[in-house]
C-alpha positions as CSV (number, residue, x, y, z in Angstrom):
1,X,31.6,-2.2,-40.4
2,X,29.5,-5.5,-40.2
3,X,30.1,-5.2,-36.3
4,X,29.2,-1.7,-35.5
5,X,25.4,-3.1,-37.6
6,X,25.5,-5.8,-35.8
7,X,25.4,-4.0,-32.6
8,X,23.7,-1.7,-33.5
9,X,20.8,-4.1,-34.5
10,X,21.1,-5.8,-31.3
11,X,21.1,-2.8,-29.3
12,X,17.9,-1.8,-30.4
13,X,16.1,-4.9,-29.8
14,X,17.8,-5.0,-26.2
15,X,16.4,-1.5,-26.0
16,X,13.4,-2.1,-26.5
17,X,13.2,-4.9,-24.4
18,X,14.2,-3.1,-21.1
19,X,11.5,-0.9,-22.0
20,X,8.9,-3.6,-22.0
21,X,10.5,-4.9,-18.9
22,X,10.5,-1.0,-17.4
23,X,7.1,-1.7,-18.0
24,X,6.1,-5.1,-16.7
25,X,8.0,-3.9,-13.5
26,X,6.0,-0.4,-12.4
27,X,3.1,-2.5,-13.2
28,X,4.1,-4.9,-10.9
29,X,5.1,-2.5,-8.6
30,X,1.5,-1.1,-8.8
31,X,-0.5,-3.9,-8.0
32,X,1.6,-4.7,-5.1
33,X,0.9,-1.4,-3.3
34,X,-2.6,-2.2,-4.3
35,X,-2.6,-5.6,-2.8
36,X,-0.6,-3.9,0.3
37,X,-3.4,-1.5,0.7
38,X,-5.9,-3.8,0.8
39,X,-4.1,-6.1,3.7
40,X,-3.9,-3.1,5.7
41,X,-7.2,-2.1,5.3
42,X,-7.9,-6.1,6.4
43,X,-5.8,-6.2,9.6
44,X,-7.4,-2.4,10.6
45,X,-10.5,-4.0,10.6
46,X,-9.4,-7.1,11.6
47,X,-8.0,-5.4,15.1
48,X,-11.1,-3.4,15.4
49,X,-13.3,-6.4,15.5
50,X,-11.1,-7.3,18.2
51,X,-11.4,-4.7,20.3
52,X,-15.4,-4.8,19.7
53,X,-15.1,-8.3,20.8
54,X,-12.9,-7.7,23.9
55,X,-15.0,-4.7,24.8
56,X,-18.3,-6.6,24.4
57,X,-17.0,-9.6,26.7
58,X,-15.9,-7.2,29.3
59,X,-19.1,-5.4,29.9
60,X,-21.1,-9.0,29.9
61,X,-18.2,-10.1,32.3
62,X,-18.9,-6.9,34.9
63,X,-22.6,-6.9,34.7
64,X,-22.4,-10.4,36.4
């Protein structure tokens, strides 16, 4: 009998702890699609600068 309270002790402190680490891990999980986002958004306008760039130094090249 003292090992079925034992576990069962244990087994609600190991519950609860996968649920705080169910947790920790979708809000992880969040801020990494955030931060993903955000380095798209970067390289978008990263690669349109670019192509302003390119596009600016072309028509400078042919006016010559």
């Amino acid at each position: 009998m003292k090992d079925e309270a034992g576990k069962c002790k244990y087994e609600m402190v190991y519950t609860v702890q996968f649920q705080n680490l169910r947790e920790d891990l979708t809000e992880l999980k969040e801020r990494v699609r955030r931060l993903e986002t955000t380095l798209a958004r970067g390289v978008i306008l990263l690669v349109a600068n670019l192509a302003g760039m390119v596009t600016m130094l072309a028509q400078q090249l042919f006016k010559r």
